[in-house]
N, C-alpha and C positions, 0 to 999 in steps of 0.2 A: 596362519592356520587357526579357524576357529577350536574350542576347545569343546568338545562334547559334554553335556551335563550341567554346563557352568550357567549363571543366571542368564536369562534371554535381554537386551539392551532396545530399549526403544528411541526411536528419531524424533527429539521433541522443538529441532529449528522451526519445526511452522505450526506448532501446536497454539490453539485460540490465548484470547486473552482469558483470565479466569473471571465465572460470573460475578461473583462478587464484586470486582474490579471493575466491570463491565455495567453494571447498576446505579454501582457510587459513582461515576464517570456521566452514565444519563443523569443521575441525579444534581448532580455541581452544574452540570450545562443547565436543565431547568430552573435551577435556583436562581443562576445569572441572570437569565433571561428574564426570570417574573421579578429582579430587581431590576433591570434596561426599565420594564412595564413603569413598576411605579417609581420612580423617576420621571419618566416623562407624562407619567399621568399629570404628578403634583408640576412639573415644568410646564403644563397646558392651563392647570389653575390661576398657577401662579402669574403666566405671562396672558393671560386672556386679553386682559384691558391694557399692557401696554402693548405688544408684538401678536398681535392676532395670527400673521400667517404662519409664524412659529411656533403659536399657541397649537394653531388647524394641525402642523407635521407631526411636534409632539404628539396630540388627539390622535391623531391617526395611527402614530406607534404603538400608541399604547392598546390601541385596540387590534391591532394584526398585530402582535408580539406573542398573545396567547397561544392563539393558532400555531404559530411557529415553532412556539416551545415544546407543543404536544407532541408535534410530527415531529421534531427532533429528540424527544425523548424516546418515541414510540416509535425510532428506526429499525429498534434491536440490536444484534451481533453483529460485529464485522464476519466478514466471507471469510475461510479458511484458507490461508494463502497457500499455495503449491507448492508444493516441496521441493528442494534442488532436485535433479534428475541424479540417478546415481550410475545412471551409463553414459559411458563414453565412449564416442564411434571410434572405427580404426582410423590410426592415420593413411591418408591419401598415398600411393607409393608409383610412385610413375612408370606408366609402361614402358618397355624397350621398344626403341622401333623397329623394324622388319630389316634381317638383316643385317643386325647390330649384335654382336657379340658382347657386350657387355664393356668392351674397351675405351677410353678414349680416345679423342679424335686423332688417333694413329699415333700419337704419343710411344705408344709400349708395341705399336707393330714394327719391324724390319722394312726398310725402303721396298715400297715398288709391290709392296702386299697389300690388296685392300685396298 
């Protein structure tokens, strides 16, 4: 029995992440990401004159990397996930069939009854 007066208790299994938390987390992924960048920038310099087409892949990272990092930083929040349900249906309880007393199969009746 709840107790009348007493402090009220909130549900906090599916409360968000905090933003702070949520900032510095966009922020380390961006970080990563513009260091993949330059990497493979100076990997495109570097291998120009000996490996050209892995010179061309790294080029091309480096240049769609930014793009990616934006839109992944600039996803925002996660969705607030749903909360356990706190009801619970009744149990299923089987009908009697028509004409059933509730006995078993003549078990507990007297011969020749039933």
């Amino acid at each position: 029995m709840r107790k009348r007066g007493g402090p009220e208790v909130f549900r906090i299994t599916g409360a968000r992440q905090g933003l702070a938390d949520d900032v510095r987390g966009r922020q380390r992924r961006y970080v990563i990401s513009m260091g993949v960048r330059t990497l493979s920038v100076i990997a495109a310099a570097v291998l120009w004159n000996v490996e050209r087409h892995v010179a061309v892949v790294a080029l091309a990272l480096g240049v769609l990397l930014p793009y990616i990092a934006v839109v992944i930083a600039n996803a925002g929040r996660e969705s607030a996930p749903a909360l356990p349900s706190a009801y619970l249906p009744a149990p299923v309880r089987p009908a009697l069939g028509a004409g059933d007393d509730g006995a078993e199969s003549g078990a507990e009746r007297p011969y020749g009854q039933g």
